[in-house]
C-alpha distance (Angstrom), angle and dihedral (degrees) to the residues before:
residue distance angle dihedral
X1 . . .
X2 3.94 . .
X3 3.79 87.2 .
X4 3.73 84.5 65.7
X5 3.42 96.1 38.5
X6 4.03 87.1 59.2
X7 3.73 92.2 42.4
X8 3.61 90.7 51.8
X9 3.79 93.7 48.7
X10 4.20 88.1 45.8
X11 3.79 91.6 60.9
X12 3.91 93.1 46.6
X13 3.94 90.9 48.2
X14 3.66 89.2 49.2
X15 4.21 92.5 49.3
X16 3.28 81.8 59.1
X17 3.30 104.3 52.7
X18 4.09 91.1 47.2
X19 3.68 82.9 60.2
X20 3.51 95.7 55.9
X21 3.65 88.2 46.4
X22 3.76 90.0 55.1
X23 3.71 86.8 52.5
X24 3.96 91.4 58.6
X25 3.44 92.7 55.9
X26 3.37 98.5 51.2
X27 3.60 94.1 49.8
X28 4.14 83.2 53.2
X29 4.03 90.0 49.5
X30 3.86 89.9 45.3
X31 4.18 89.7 60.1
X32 3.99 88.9 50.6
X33 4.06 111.9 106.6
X34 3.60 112.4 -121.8
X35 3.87 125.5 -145.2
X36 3.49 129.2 -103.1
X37 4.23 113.0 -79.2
X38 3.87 91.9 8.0
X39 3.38 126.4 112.5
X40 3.97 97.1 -161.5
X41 3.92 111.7 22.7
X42 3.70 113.9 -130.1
X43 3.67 94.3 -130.9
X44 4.15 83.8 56.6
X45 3.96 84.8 50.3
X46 3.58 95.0 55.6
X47 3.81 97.2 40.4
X48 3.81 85.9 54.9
X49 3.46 96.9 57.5
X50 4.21 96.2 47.2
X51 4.26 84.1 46.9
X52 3.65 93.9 50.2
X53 3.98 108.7 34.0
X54 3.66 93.3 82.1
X55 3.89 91.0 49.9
X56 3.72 93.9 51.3
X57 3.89 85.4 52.3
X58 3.42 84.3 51.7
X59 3.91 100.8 47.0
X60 4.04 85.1 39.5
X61 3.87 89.3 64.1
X62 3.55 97.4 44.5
X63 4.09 101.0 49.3
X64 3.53 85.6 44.3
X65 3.68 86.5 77.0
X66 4.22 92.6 43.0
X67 4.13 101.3 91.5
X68 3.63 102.4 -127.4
X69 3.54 105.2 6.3
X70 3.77 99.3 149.7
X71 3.61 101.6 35.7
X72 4.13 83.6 58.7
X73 3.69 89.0 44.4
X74 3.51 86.0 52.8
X75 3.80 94.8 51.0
X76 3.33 91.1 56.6
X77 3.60 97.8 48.2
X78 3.90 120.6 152.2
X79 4.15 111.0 -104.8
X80 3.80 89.4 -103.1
X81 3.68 87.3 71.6
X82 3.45 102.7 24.4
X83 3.43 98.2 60.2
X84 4.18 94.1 63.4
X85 3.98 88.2 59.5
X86 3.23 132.5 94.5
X87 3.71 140.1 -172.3
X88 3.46 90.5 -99.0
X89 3.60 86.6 49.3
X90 3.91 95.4 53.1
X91 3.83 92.7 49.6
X92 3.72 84.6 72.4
X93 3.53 107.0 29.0
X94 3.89 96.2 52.7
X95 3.66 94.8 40.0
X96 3.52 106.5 41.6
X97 4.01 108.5 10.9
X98 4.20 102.0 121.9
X99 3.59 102.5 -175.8
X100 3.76 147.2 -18.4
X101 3.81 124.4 -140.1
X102 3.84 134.7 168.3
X103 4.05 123.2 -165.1
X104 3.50 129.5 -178.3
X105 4.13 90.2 -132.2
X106 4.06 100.2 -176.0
X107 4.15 91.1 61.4
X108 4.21 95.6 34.8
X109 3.75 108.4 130.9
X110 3.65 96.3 10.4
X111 3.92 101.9 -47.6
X112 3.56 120.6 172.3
X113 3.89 87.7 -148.8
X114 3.85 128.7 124.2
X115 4.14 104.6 -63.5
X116 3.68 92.3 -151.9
X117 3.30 96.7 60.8
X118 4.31 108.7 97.6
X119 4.00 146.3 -178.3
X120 3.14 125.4 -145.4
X121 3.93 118.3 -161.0
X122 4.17 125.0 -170.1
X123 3.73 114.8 -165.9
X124 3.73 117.2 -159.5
X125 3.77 143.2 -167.1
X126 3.82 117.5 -126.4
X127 3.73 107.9 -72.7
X128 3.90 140.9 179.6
X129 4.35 92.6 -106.5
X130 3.34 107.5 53.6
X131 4.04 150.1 -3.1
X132 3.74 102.8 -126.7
X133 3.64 113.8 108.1
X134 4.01 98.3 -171.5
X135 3.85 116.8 32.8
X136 4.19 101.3 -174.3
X137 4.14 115.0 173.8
X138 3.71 116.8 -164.2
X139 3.68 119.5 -149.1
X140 3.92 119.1 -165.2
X141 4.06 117.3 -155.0
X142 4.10 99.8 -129.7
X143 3.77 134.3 -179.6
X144 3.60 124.2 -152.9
X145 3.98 136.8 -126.8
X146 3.98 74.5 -123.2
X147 3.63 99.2 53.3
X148 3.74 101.2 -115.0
X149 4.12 109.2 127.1
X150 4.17 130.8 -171.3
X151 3.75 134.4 105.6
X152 3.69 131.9 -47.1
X153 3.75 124.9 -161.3
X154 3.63 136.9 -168.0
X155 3.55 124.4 -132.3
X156 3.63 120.7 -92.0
X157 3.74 125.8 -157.0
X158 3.63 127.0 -145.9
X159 4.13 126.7 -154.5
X160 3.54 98.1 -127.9
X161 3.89 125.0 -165.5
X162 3.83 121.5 -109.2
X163 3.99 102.6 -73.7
X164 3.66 97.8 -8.4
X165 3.90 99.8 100.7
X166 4.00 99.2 137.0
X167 3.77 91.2 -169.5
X168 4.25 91.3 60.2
X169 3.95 86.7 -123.2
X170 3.75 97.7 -52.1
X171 3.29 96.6 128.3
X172 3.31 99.9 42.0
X173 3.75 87.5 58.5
X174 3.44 95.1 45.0
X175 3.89 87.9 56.8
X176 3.40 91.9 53.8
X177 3.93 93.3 50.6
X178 3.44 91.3 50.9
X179 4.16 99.9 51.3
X180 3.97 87.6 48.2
X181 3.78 90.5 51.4
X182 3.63 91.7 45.4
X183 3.96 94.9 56.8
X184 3.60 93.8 41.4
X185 4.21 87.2 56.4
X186 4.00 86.5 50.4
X187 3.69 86.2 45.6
X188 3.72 87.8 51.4
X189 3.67 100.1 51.9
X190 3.65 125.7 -107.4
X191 4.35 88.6 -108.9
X192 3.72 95.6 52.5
X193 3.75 130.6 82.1
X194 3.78 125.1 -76.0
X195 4.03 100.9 -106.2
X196 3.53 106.1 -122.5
X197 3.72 123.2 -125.2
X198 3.77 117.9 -125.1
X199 4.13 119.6 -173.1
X200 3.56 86.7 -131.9
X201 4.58 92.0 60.4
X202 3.65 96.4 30.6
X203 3.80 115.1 127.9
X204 3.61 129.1 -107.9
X205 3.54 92.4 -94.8
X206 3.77 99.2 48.1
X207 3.94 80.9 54.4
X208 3.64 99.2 51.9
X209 3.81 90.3 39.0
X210 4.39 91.5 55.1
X211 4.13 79.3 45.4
X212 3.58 87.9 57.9
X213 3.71 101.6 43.2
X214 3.77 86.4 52.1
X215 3.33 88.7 55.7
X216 3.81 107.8 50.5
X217 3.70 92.2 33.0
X218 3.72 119.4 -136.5
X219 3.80 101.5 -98.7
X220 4.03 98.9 62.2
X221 3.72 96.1 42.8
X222 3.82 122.1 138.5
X223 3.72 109.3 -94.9
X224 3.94 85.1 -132.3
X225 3.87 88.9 71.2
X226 4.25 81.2 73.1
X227 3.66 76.4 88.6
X228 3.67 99.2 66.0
X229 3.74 95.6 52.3
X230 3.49 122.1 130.3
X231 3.45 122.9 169.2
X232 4.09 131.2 -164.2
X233 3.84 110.8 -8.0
X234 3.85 95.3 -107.8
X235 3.85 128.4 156.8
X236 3.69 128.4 -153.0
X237 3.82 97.2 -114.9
X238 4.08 90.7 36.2
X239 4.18 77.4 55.3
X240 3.77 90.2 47.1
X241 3.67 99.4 47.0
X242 4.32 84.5 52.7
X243 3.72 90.6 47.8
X244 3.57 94.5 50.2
X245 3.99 93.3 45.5
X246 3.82 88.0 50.9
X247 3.52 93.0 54.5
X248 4.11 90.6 50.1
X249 3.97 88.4 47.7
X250 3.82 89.8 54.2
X251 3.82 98.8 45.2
X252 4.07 93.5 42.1
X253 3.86 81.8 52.8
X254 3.34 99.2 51.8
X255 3.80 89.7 48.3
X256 3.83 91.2 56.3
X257 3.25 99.1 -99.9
X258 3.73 130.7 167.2
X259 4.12 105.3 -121.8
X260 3.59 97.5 141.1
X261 3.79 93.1 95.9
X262 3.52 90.3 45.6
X263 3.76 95.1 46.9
X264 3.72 89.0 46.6
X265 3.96 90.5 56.4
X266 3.73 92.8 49.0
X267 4.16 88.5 55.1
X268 3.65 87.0 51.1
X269 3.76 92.9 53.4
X270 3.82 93.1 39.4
X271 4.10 83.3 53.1
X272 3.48 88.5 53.3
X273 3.85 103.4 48.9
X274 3.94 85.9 47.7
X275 3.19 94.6 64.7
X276 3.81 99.1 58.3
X277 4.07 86.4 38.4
X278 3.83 110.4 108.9
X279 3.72 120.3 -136.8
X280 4.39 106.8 -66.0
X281 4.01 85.4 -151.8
X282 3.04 100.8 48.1
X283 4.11 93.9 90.8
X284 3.89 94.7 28.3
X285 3.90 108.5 109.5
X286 3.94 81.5 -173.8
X287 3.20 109.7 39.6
X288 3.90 96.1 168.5
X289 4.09 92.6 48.9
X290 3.75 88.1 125.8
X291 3.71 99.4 54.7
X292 3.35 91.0 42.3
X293 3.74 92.0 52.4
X294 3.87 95.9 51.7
X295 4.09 89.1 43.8
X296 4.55 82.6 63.5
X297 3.99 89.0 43.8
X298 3.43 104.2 42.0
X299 3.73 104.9 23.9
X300 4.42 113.4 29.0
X301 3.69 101.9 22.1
X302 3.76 101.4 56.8
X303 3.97 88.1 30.7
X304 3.92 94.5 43.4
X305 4.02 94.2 115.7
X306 4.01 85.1 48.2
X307 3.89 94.3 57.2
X308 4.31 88.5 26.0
X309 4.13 75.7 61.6
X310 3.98 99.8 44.1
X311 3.64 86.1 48.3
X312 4.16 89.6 61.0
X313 3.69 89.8 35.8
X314 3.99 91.2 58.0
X315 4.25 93.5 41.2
X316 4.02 86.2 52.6
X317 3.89 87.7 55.3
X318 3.51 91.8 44.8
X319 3.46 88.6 55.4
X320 3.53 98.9 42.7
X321 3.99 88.2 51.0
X322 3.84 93.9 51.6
X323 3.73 96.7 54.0
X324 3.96 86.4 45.3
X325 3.95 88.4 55.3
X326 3.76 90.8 47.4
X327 3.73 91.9 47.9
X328 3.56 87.6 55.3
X329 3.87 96.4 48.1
X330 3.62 93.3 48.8
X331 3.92 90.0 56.0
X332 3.88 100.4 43.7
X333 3.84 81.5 50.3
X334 4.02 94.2 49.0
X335 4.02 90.1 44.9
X336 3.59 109.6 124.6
X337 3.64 92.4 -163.2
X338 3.35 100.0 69.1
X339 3.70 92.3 -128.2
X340 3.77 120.4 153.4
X341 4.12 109.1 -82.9
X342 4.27 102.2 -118.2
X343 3.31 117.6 -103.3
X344 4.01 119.8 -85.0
X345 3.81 113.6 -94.3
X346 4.03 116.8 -102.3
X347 3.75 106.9 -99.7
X348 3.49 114.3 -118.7
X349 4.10 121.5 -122.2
């Protein structure tokens, strides 16, 4: 039992000290200049991710001996997350949920990709809903010929049990959607134009899936239908060709060159091609997949041991409250005066 006890004690020590290494690099990031008109310099983004790796392989080691680590984690989860659960949602992430990891996959090994582009990967234990044991959606950090920039996503179908789909086939539909579109692009030719996507020559399945999102609503969808977001319909060499231009813009500015005209032309075009674009929503059962994405990276992965803590701060007080209110009990019951036994103390959250 005390060899527990010390083992126990070890691992908490050494969260500790992963925190304070997280700290250090922070303080390190914090010194780094940042470029002009960004808020996080992509040098500083990159840098972050080769100063931290080893400490998340570190902190990945450790919790793996903590029972329930990410389903408390979880529990605790900042309202941006929290929100897009449900209860049906919690039965399985805080009974089965395994683990939780985030990578930045373009710059792994030295990669000269895009840094902002991430994975997130959920490993769970055999459950009643479905028979995945790791769900992982990758999200690529795109720019468009029309300037617009944020994460795109693919699709990612899950293996649900016989009448225990949480997202009420969404997904499935949205799956479906997404492999048809992606022939008919191949069919298209990577050079030509993206066809656009009226309501009036969508497919059977794009119908029945807008039917369904009517339905349900947005706001009580599954949080398992995060893994049929999307996003803006952006390729990898349409994202290229906009990086690329971007670049050009920037230097011929910075030479003194006139691009207003030019720039002016291209919002005329862009003006143009909105008008005959159909609504990018109106097929998204998530439409806030990317937000809710960067709230796991950049808020309760690198914070996990923070809301892993809260989580046995809030069970102590629990604890602490229930043997208060059974104190109390006991001594209204023992009173030989007969007077009324006080009133139980409000629990705390």
């Amino acid at each position: 039992m005390a060899d527990i006890v010390e083992e126990i004690n070890a691992t908490y020590e050494g969260l500790a000290d992963i925190e304070r290494e997280f700290e250090d690099v922070e303080t390190e990031i914090s010194l780094l200049p940042t470029s002009s008109g960004f808020c996080v310099d992509m040098l500083s983004v990159r840098q972050q991710y080769v100063l931290t790796k080893p400490i998340y392989e570190k902190r990945e080691k450790l919790v793996a001996k903590i029972p329930n680590f990410w389903p408390l984690v979880v529990e605790q989860a900042p309202p941006d997350i929290d929100q897009y659960i449900q209860p049906s949602d919690s039965a399985v992430l805080l009974s089965s949920l395994d683990s939780i990891a985030v990578s930045h996959f373009e710059i792994e090994n030295g990669g000269k990709g895009e840094p902002r582009s991430i994975a997130i990967k959920m490993e769970f234990k055999e459950n009643e809903y479905f028979e995945d044991k790791v769900l992982e959606k990758k999200f690529w950090y795109r720019r468009s010929k029309f300037g617009s920039a944020g994460l795109v996503s693919e699709p990612v179908p899950i293996k649900w049990k016989a009448g225990k789909d949480l997202t009420q086939g969404l997904l499935d539909l949205t799956v479906k959607v997404w492999e048809h579109d992606k022939k008919q692009a191949q069919a298209n030719g990577a050079s030509k134009d993206k066809k656009k996507h009226k309501p009036e020559d969508w497919t059977a399945d794009q119908k029945a899936l807008r039917e369904k999102i009517d339905t349900f609503g947005l706001g009580g969808v599954s949080f398992f239908c995060w893994f049929g977001y999307r996003g803006e319909d952006i390729s990898a060499e349409e994202s290229a060709i906009a990086v690329q231009e971007d670049k050009k813009r920037r230097a011929d500015k910075a030479e003194g060159k006139d691009t207003d005209a030019k720039e002016a032309a291209e919002e005329e075009d862009d003006e143009d091609d909105d008008e005959d674009e159909d609504d990018p929503l109106a097929l998204e059962i998530f439409p806030d997949g990317d937000d809710l994405a960067i709230s796991f990276s950049e808020d309760l992965w690198p914070t996990a041991i923070k809301y892993f803590t809260q989580a046995q701060e809030a069970d102590a007080i629990s604890d602490f409250d229930f043997e208060d209110d059974d104190e109390e009990m006991n001594e209204g019951e023992n009173d030989d005066d007969g007077d009324e036994a006080p009133p139980l103390k409000k629990r705390k959250a």
